[in-house]
C-alpha positions in Angstrom: 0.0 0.0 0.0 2.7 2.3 1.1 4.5 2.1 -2.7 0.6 2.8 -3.9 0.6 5.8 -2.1 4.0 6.8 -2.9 3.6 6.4 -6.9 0.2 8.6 -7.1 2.1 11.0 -5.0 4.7 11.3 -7.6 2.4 12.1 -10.5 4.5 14.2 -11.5 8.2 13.5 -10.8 9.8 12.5 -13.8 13.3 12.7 -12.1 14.8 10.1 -10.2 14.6 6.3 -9.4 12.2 3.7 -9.0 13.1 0.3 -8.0 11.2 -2.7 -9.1 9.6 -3.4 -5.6 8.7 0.4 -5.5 7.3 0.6 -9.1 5.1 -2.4 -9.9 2.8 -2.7 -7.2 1.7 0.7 -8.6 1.7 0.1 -12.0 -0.2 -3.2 -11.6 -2.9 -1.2 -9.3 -3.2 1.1 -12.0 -3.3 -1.7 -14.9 -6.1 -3.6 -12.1 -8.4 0.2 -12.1 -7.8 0.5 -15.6 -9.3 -3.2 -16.7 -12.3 -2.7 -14.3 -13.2 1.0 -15.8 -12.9 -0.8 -19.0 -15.4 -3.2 -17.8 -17.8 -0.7 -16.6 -17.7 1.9 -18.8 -17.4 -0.5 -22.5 -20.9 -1.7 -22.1 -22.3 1.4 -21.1 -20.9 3.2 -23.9 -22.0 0.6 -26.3 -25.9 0.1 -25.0 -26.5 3.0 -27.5 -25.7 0.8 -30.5 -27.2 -2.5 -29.0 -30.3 -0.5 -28.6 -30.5 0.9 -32.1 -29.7 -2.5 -33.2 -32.6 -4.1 -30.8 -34.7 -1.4 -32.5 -34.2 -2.3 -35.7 -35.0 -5.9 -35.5 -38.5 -5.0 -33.9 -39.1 -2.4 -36.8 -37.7 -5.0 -39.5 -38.4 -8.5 -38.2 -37.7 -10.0 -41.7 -34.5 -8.6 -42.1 -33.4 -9.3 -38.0 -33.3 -12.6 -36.0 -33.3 -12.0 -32.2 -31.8 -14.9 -30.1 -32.0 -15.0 -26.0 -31.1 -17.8 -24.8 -29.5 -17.8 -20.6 -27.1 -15.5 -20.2 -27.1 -14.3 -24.2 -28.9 -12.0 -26.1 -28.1 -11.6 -30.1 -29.4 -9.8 -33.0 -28.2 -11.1 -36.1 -28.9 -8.8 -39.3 -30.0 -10.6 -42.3 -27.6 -9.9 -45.6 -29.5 -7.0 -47.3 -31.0 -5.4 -44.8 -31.9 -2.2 -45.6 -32.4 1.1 -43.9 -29.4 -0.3 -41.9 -29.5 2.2 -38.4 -26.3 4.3 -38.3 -24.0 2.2 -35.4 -22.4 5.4 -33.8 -19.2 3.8 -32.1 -17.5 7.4 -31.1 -19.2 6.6 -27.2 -17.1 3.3 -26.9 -13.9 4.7 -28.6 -14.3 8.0 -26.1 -14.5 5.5 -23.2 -11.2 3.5 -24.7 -9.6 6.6 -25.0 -9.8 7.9 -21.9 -9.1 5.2 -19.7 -6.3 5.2 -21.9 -5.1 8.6 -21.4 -6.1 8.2 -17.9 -3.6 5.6 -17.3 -0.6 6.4 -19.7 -1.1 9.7 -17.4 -1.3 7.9 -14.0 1.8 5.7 -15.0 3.9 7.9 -17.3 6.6 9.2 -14.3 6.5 5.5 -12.9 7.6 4.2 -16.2 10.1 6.9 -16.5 11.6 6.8 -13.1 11.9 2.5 -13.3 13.6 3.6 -16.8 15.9 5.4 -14.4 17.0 3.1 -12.6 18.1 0.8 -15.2 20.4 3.9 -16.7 17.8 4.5 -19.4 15.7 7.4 -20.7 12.0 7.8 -20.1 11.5 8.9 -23.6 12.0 4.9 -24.6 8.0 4.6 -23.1 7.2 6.7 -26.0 6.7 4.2 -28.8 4.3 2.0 -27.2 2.1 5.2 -26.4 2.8 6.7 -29.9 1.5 3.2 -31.8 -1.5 2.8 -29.3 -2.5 6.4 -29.9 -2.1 5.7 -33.8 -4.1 2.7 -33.3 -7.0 4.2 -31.5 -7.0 6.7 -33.9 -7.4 4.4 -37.0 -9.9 2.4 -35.9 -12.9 4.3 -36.2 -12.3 5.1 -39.4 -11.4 1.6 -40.3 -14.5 0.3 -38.9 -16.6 2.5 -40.5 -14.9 1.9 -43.9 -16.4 -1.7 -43.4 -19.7 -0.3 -43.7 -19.4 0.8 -47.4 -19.5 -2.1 -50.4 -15.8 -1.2 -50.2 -13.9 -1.7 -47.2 -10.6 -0.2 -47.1 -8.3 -3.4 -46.8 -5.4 -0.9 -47.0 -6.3 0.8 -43.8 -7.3 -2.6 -42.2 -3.5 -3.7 -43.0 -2.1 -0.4 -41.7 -4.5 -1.0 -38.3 -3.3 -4.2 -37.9 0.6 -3.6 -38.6 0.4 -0.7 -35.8 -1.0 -2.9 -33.6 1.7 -5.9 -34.1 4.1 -3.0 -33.6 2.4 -1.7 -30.6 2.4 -5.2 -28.7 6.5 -5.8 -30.3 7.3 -2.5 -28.7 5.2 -3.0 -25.1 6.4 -6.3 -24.5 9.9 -5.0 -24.8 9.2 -1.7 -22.5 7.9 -4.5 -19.8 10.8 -6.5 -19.9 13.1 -3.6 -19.2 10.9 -2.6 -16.5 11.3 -6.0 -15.4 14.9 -6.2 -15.6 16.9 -5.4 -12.3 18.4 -1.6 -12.3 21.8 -0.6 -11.7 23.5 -0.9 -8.2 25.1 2.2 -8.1 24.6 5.5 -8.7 23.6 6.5 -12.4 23.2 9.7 -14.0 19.7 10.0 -12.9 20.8 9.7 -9.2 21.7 7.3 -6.4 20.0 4.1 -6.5 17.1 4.0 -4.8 17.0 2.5 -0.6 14.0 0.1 -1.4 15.9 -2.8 -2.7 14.0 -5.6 -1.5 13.0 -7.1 -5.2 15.7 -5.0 -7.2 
């Protein structure tokens, strides 16, 4: 708790160290409050478009088949329909984005200061952010592309390269944060007193 306390503290503290026992019982609190907003916010953000869709069917039951069954609920649109409803996504993409802004904010001086310790700039963090941004950004306009005769395979390919590019580049920020930081005093100060997990 006390390392909890101590990371949302430093908010804003982009000097200095962090040592692995300081930084990733933050960071994982943060990962834990950002997958639980996801899970509460998501379906609230996308009732709007299951309830245009649940509209439709009723208005158009030869073109919709509505399944319930325990614990499911489906609307399956028939090939052809027509007036299709306009599925505004922007409420789930707003949600996405700001739990993700939420937590590259809550987490960006963490990730900087564990970068620290290993003798390492915080602008290496970047990357990941930069591609996840790109990503979020794309992906509206790739999914509504899909709702024209002519998707735009291009963008699809460009969505989905950014995204292989965005897991290549957090997988290797993690393992640096993982890996054990310097012993002795680096450029970005003396190593830090907790030392209990590195």
């Amino acid at each position: 708790m006390r390392e909890i306390i101590r990371g949302l503290t430093s908010i804003g503290r982009f000097t200095g160290r962090d040592s692995r026992g300081q930084f990733w019982p933050y960071a994982l609190s943060v990962f834990a409050v950002f997958i639980v907003g996801l899970f509460v916010t998501m379906p609230l953000a996308m009732s709007t478009m299951f309830g245009e869709m649940n509209a439709f069917a009723q208005a158009h039951p030869d073109q919709a088949t509505v399944t319930v069954g325990s614990g499911g609920y489906s609307v399956q649109l028939h090939e052809g329909a027509e007036p299709l409803p306009d599925f505004d996504m922007t409420p789930m993409f707003v949600a996405m984005a700001v739990w993700v802004a939420a937590t590259a904010v809550m987490t960006a001086a963490a990730v900087t200061r564990r970068l620290h310790d290993r003798g390492l700039t915080g602008w290496i963090a970047i990357l990941p952010l930069a591609l996840l941004g790109l990503g979020l950004a794309l992906f509206p306009r790739m999914m509504n592309s899909f709702t024209s005769d002519t998707p735009d395979m291009g963008l699809f390919g460009l969505v989905m390269l950014t995204n292989v590019a965005y897991l290549i580049s957090l997988g290797g920020l993690v393992v640096l944060l993982a890996l054990p930081g310097q012993p002795r005093p680096n450029r970005h100060g003396p190593a830090p007193e907790d030392r209990l997990i590195g």
